[in-house]
N, C-alpha and C positions, 0 to 999 in steps of 0.2 A: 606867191609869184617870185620874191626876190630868192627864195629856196632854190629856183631854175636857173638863176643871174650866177648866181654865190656860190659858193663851195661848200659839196655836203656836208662838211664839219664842224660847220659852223659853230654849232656847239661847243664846239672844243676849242674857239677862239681864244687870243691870249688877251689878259687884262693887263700887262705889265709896260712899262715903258719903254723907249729904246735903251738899250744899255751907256751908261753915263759913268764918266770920271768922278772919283769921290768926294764927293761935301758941294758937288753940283746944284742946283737949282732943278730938279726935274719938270719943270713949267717951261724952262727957259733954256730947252736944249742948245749946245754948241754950233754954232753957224753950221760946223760943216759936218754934222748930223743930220740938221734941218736940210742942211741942199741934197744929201742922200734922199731924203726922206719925200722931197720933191721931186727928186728922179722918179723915186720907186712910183708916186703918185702918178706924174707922165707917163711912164710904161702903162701903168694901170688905165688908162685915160685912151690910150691909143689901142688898148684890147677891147675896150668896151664900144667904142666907136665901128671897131668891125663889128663886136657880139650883135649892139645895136640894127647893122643894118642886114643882119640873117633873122630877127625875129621878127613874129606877124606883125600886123596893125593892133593888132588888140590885145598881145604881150606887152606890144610896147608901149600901150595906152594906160594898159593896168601896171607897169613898175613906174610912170610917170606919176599918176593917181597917188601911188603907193607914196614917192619920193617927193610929191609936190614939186615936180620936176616939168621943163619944157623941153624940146626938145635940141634946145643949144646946148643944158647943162647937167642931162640925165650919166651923160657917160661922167661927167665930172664927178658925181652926187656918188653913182656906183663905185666911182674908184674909191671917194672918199672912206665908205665903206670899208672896202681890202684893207687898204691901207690903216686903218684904223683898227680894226678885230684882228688884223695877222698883223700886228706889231711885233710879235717874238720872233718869227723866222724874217722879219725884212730888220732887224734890229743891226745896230752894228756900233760896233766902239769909235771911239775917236779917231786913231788911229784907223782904224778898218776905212773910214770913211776919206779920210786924207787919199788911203792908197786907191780908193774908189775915183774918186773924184780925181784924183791925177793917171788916170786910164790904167790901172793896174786889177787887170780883172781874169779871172781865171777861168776862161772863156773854156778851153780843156772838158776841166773839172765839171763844168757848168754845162754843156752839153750832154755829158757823161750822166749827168742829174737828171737830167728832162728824159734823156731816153730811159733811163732806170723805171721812171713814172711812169711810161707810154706803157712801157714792158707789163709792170707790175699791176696797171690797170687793168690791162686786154686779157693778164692772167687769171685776174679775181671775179672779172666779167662786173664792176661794181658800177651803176650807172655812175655818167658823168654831169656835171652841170655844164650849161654852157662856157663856161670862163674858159674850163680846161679843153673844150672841144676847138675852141678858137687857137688857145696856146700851141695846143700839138698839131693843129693845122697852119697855122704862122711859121711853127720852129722847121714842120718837114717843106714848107715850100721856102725857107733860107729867107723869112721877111725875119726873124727874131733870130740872129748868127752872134750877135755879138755884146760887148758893153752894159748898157744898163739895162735896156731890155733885154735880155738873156739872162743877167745876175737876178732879176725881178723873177724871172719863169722860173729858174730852178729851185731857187728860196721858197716861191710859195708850191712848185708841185712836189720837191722833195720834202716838204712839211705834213703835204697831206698823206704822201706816203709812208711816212714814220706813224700818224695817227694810225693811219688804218689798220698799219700792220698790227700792233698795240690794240684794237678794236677787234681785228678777227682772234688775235692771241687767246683773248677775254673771253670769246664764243668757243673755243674747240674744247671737248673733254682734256680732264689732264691726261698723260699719256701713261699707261699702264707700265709698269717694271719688267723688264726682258726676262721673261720663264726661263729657268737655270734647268738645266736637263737634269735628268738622276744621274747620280754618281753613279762608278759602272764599280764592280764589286771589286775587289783589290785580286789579281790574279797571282793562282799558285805558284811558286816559285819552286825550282828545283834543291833539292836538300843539297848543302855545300856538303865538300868531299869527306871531310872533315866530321859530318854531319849526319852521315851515314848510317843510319843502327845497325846495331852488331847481332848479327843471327846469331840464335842460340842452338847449339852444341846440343844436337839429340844425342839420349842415352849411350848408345848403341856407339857412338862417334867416341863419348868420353869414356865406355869402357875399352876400347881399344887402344885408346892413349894411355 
């Protein structure tokens, strides 16, 4: 069930932590990591709140089941999740985080990112889970334009698209070497002037001389 909520790659989730200044504590991330990392959680938190109300009664019975969840704090549990297995692409440095957190987001780029994904999805025809079907429904109706939720969407569907690409890479034959035509034969050249042979003086010629 939670294979439907979640993103197909699950498997290829990251085990690593956010990125940290050295001789850090990695238990004890820096304040203003931890308040990223709580953004990134609210964005996640408020996709699932929509995800939540497009599935059936018995979706939503069986990922509560699943998550020992009610229904106050199922979208919570599910964000937990995200946020938790895609720690690599929501990851961000000290700094990164300062510029985050004092509105410096690069909204542009970020846009640029989701529709990369939209693109690359509809191209591969690769089923979606619901996460991303809310995403790219939120971002084209201008509910996710900007800030944190926007920096949230691109991070996590420009992630899945790097996987994937790397997962189809993996599947296709290696690509055969460009056939070299045959050589064409070296063509005759005409004898330089110089180069001439010299007719030989019949009898008949050198008795007269």
């Amino acid at each position: 069930m939670l294979r439907r909520l979640l993103p197909f790659v699950f498997c290829f989730s990251a085990h690593t932590v956010v990125a940290l200044d050295e001789n850090e504590d990695p238990d004890e991330p820096p304040a203003e990591i931890e308040a990223v990392r709580k953004a990134f959680h609210a964005s996640a938190v408020k996709i699932y709140k929509s995800l939540i109300d497009e599935m059936t009664a018995e979706d939503k019975q069986a990922a509560k089941d699943e998550l020992d969840a009610d229904d106050s704090d199922l979208p919570d549990k599910l964000a937990n999740i995200v946020v938790t297995h895609f720690r690599e692409p929501l990851a961000v440095s000290r700094d990164e985080a300062k510029a985050l957190l004092g509105g410096k987001f690069d909204d542009r780029g970020n846009r640029a990112k989701v529709k990369e994904a939209k693109a690359f999805m509809a191209k591969t025809g690769i089923p979606l889970p619901m996460i991303m079907v809310v995403l790219f429904k939120k971002f084209d109706s201008g509910e996710i334009k900007s800030g944190f939720d926007l920096e949230f969407a691109a991070r996590f569907l420009h992630h899945h698209v790097v996987v994937a690409k790397k997962a189809l890479d993996g599947k296709r034959p290696p690509s055969k070497p460009p056939e070299q035509a045959p050589a064409k034969p070296p063509e005759a050249q005409p004898p330089k002037p110089s180069e001439k042979p010299v007719e030989k003086k019949s009898t008949e010629e050198e008795s007269e001389e």
